[in-house]
Structures are given as structure tokens and as C-alpha cells.
Backbone as XML, in Angstrom:
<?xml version="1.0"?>
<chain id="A" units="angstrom">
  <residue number="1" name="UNK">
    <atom name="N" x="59.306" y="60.739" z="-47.681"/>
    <atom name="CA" x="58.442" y="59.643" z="-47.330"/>
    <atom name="C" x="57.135" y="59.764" z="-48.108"/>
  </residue>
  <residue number="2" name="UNK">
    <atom name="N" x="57.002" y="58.643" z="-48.502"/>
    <atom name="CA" x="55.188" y="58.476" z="-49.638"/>
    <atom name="C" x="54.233" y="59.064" z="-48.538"/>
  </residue>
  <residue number="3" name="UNK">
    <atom name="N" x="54.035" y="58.594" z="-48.053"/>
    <atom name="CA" x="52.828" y="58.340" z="-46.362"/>
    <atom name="C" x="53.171" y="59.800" z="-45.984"/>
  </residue>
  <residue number="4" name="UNK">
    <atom name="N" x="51.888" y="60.718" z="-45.835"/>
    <atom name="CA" x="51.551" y="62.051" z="-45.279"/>
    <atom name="C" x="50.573" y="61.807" z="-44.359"/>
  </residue>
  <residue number="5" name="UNK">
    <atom name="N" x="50.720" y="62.219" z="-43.113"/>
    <atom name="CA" x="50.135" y="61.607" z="-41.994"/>
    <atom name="C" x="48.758" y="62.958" z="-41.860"/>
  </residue>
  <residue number="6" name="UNK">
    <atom name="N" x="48.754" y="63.814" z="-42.513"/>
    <atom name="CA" x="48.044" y="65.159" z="-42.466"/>
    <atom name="C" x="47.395" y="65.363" z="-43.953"/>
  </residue>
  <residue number="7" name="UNK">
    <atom name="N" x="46.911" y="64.102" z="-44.457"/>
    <atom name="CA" x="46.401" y="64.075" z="-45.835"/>
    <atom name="C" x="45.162" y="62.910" z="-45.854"/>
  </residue>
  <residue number="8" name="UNK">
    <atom name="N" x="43.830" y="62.956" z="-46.198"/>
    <atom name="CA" x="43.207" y="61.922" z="-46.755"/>
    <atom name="C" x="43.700" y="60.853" z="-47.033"/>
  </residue>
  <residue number="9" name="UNK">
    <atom name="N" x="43.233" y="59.620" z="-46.647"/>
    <atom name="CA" x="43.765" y="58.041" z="-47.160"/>
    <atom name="C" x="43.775" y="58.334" z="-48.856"/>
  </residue>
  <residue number="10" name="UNK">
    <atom name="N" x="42.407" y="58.606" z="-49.392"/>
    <atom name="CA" x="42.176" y="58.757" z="-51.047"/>
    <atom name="C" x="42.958" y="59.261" z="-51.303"/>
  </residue>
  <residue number="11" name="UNK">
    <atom name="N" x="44.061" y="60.406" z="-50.795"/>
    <atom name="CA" x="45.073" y="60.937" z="-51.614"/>
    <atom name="C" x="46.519" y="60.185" z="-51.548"/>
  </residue>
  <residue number="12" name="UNK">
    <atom name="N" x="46.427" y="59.157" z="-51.020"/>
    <atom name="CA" x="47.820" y="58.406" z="-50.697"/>
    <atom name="C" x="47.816" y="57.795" z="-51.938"/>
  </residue>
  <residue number="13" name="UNK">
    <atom name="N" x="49.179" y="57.220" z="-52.251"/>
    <atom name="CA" x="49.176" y="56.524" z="-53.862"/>
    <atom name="C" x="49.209" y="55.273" z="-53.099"/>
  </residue>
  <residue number="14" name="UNK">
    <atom name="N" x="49.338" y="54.485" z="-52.081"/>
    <atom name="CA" x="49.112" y="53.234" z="-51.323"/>
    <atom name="C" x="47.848" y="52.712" z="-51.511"/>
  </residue>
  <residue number="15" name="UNK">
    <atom name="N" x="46.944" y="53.846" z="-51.058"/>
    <atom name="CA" x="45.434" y="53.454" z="-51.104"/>
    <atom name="C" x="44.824" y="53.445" z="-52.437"/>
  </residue>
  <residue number="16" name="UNK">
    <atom name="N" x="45.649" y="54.300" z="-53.093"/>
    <atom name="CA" x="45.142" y="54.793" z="-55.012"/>
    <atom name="C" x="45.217" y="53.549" z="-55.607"/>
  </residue>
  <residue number="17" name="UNK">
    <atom name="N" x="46.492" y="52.818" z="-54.612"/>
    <atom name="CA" x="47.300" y="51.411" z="-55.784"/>
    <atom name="C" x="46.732" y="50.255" z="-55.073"/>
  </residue>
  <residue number="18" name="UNK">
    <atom name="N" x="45.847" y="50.207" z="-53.882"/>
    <atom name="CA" x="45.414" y="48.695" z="-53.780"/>
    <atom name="C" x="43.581" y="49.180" z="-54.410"/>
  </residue>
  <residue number="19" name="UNK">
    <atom name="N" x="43.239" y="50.272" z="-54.715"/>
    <atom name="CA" x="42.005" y="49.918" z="-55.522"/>
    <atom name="C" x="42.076" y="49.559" z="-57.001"/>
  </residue>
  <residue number="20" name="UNK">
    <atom name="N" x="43.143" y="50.278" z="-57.417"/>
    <atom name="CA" x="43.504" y="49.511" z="-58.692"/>
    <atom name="C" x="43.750" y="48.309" z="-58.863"/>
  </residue>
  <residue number="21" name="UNK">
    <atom name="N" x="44.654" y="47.474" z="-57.483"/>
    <atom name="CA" x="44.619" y="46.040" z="-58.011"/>
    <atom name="C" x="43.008" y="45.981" z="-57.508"/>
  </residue>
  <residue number="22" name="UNK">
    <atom name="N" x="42.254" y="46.177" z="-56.789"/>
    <atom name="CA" x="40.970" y="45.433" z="-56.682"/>
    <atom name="C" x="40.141" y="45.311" z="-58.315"/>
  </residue>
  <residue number="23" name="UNK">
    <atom name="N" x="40.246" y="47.063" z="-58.585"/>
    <atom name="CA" x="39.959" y="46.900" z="-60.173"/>
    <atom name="C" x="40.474" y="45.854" z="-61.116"/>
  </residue>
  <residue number="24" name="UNK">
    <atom name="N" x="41.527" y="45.724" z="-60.918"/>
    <atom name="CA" x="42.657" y="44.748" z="-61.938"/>
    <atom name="C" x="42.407" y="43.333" z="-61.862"/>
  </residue>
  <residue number="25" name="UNK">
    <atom name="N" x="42.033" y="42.805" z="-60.733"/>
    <atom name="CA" x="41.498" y="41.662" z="-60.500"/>
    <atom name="C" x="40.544" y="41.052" z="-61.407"/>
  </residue>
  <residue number="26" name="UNK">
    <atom name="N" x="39.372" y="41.833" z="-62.034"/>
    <atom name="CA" x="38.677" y="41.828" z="-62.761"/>
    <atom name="C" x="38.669" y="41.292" z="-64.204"/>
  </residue>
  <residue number="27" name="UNK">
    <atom name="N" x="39.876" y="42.436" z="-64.754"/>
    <atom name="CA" x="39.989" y="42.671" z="-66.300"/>
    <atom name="C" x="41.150" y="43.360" z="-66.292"/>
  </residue>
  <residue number="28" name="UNK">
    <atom name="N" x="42.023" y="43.088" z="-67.204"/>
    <atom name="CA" x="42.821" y="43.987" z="-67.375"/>
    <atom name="C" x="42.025" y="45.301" z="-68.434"/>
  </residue>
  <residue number="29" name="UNK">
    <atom name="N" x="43.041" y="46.148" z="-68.216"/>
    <atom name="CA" x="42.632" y="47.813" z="-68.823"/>
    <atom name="C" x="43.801" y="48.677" z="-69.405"/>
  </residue>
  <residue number="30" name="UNK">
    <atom name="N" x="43.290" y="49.655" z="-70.543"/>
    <atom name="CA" x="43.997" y="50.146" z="-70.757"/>
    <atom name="C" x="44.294" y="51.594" z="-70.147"/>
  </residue>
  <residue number="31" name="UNK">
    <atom name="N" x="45.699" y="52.057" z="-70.037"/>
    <atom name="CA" x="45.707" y="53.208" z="-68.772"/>
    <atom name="C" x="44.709" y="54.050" z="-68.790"/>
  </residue>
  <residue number="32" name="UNK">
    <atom name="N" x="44.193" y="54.640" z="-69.459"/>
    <atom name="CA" x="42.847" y="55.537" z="-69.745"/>
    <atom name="C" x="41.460" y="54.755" z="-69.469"/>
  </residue>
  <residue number="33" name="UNK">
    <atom name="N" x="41.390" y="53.517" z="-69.565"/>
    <atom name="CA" x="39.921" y="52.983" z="-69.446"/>
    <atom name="C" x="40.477" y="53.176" z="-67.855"/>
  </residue>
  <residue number="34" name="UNK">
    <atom name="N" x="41.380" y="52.343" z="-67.357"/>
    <atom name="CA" x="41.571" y="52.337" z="-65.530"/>
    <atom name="C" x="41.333" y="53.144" z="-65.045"/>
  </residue>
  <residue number="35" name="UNK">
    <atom name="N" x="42.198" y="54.349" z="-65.515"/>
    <atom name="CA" x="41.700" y="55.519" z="-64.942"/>
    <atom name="C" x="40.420" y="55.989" z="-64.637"/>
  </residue>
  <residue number="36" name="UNK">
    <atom name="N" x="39.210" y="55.758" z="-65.619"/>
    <atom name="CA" x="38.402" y="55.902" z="-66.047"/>
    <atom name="C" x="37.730" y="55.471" z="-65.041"/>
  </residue>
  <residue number="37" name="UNK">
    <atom name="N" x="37.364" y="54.112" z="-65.099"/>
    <atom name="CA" x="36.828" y="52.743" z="-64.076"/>
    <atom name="C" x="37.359" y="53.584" z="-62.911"/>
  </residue>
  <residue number="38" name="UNK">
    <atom name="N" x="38.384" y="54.192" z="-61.933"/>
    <atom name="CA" x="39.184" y="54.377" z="-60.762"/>
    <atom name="C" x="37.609" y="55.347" z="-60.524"/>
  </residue>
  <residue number="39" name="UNK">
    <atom name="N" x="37.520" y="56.420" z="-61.538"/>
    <atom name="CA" x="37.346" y="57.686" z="-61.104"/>
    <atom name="C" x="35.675" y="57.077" z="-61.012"/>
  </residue>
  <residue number="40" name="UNK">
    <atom name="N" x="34.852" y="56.351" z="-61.394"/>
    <atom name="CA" x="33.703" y="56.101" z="-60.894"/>
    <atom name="C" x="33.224" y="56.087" z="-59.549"/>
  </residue>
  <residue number="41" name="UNK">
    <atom name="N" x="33.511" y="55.727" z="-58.363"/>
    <atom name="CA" x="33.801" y="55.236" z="-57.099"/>
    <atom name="C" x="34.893" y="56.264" z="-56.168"/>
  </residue>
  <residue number="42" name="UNK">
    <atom name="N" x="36.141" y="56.892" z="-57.317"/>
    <atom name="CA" x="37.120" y="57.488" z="-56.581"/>
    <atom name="C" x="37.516" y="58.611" z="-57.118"/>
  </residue>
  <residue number="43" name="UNK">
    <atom name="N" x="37.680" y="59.715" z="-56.130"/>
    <atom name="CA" x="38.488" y="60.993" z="-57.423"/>
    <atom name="C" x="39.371" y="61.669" z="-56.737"/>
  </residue>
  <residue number="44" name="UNK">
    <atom name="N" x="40.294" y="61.152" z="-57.570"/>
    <atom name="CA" x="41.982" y="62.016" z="-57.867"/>
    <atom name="C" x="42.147" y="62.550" z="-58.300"/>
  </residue>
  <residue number="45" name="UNK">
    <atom name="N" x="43.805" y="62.678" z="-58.619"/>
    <atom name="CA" x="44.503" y="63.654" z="-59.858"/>
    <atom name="C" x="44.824" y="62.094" z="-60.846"/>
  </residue>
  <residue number="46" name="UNK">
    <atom name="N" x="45.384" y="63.249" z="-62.059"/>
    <atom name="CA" x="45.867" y="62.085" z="-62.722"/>
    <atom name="C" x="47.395" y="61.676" z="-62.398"/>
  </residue>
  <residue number="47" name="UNK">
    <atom name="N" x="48.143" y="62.719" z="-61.473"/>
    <atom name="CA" x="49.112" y="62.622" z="-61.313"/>
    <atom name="C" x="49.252" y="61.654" z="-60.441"/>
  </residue>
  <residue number="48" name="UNK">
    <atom name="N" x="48.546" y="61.559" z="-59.446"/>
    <atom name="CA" x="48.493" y="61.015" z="-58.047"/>
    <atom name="C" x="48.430" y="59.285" z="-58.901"/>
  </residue>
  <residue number="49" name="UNK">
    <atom name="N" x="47.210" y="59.412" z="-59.824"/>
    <atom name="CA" x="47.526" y="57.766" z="-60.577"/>
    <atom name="C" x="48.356" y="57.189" z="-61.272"/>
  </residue>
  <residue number="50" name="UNK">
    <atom name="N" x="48.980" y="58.516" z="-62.037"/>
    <atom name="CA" x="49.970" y="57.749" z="-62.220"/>
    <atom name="C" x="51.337" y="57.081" z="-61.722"/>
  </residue>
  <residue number="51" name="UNK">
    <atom name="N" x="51.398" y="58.039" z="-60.318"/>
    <atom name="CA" x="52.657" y="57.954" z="-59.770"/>
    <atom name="C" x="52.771" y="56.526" z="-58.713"/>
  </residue>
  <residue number="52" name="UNK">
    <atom name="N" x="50.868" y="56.163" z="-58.729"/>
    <atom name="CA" x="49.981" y="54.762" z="-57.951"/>
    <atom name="C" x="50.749" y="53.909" z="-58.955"/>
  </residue>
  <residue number="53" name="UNK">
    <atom name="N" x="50.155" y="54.100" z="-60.498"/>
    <atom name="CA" x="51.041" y="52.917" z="-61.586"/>
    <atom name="C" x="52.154" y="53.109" z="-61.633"/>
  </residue>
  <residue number="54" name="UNK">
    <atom name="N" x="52.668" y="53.289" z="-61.632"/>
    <atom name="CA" x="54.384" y="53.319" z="-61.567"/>
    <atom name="C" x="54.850" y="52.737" z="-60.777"/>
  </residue>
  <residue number="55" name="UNK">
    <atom name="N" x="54.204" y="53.565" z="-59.229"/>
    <atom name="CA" x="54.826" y="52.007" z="-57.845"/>
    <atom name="C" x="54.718" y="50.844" z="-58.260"/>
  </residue>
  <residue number="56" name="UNK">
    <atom name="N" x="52.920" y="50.208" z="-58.787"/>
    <atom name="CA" x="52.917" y="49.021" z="-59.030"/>
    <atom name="C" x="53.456" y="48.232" z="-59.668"/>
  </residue>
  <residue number="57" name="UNK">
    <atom name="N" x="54.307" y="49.145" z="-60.856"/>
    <atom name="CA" x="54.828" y="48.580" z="-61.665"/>
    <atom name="C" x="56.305" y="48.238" z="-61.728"/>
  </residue>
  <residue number="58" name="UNK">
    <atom name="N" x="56.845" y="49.172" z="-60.342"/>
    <atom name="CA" x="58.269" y="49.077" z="-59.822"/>
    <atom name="C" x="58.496" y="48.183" z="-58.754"/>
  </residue>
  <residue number="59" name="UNK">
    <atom name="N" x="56.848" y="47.383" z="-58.274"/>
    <atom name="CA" x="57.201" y="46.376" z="-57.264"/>
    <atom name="C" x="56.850" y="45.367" z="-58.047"/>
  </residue>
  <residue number="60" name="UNK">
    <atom name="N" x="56.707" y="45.065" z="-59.000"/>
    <atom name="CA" x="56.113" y="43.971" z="-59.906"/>
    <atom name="C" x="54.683" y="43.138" z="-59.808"/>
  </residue>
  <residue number="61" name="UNK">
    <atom name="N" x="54.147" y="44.309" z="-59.184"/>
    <atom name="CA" x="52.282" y="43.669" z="-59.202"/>
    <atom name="C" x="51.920" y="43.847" z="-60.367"/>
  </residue>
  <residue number="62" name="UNK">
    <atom name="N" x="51.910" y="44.746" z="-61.347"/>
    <atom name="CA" x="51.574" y="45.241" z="-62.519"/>
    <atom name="C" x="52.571" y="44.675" z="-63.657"/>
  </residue>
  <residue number="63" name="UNK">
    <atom name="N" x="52.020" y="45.135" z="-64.498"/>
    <atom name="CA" x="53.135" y="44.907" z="-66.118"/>
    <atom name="C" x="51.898" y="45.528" z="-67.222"/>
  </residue>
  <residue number="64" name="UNK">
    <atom name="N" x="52.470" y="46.479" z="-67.905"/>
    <atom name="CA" x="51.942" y="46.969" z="-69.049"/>
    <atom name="C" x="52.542" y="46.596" z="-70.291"/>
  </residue>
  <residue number="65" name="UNK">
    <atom name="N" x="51.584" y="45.814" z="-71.217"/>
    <atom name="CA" x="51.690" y="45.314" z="-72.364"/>
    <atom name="C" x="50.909" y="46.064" z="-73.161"/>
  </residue>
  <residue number="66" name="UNK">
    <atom name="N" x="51.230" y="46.275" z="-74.613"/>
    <atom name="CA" x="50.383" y="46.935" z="-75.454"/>
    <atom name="C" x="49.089" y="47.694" z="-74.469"/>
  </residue>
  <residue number="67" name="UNK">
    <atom name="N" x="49.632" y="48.587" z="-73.971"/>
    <atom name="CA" x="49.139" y="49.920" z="-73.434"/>
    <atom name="C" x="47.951" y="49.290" z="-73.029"/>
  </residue>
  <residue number="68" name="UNK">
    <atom name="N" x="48.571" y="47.743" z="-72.075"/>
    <atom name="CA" x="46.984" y="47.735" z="-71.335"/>
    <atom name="C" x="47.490" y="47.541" z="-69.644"/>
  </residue>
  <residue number="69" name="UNK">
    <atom name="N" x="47.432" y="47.457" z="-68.951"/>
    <atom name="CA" x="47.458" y="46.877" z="-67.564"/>
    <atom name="C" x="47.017" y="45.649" z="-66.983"/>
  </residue>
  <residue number="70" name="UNK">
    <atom name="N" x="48.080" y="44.524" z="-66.695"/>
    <atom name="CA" x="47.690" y="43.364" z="-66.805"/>
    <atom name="C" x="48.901" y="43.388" z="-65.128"/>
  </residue>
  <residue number="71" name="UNK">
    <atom name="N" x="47.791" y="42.241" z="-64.678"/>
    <atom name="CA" x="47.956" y="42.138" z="-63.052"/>
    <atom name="C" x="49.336" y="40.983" z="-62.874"/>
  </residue>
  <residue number="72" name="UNK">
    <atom name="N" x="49.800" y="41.161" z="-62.378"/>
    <atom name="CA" x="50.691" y="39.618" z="-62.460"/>
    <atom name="C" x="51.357" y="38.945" z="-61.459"/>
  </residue>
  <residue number="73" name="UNK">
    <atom name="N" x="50.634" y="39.732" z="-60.196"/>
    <atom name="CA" x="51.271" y="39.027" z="-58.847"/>
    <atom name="C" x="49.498" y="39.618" z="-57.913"/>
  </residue>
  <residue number="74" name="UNK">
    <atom name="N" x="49.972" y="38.587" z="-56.758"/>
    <atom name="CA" x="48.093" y="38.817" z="-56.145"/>
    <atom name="C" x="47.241" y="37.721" z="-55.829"/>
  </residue>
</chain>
């Protein structure tokens, strides 16, 4: 199960992946600028983000084009 009931919200990839769409809303980004932008406000791993982009991108909120992150449901 994703959801650890004995862990910080910030460390959930649920909570990792709706600040990214809040970010995404904005501008799209490239995975390193997002990251980047995430970690101002928030701090993770990089693992933990990427495994956030990947969900998004396996439920079809996301889509990465020329290594940028572009929003496409929302």
C-alpha cells in the first residue's frame, strides 16, 4: 500500500503529487527545474519525486514532452 499511516503527509508521494500539480498549474517545467521549484517550499528525496512523477504520469494528469512536464488533466 502507497499510504503509511506512521509517516509525515510531506513524505507521501500523494501529497508530493498534488503540490506538483499546484506547481504545474502555473508553467510547465523541466524535471530538474520542478524539482527545483518543489524543493523551495518542500523537502524530499529525489526518489520520493520521482516515484510522485511517475504516478502522475501513470494516471494521466501529467505527460512529459521534450523533457519538460506539461499538465494535461485538472
Amino acid at each position: 500500500m502507497i499510504v503509511n499511516v506512521d509517516s509525515k503527509p510531506e513524505d507521501n508521494i500523494y501529497y508530493i503529487a498534488a503540490m506538483l500539480i499546484k506547481i504545474l498549474k502555473n508553467n510547465s517545467y523541466s524535471i530538474i527545474d520542478l524539482y527545483k521549484e518543489y524543493q523551495k517550499n518542500n523537502r524530499t528525496s529525489f526518489c520520493l519525486y520521482i516515484l510522485s512523477i511517475d504516478w502522475l504520469q501513470l494516471i494521466g494528469i501529467i505527460e512529459i514532452k521534450d523533457n519538460r512536464c506539461i499538465i494535461i488533466k485538472c
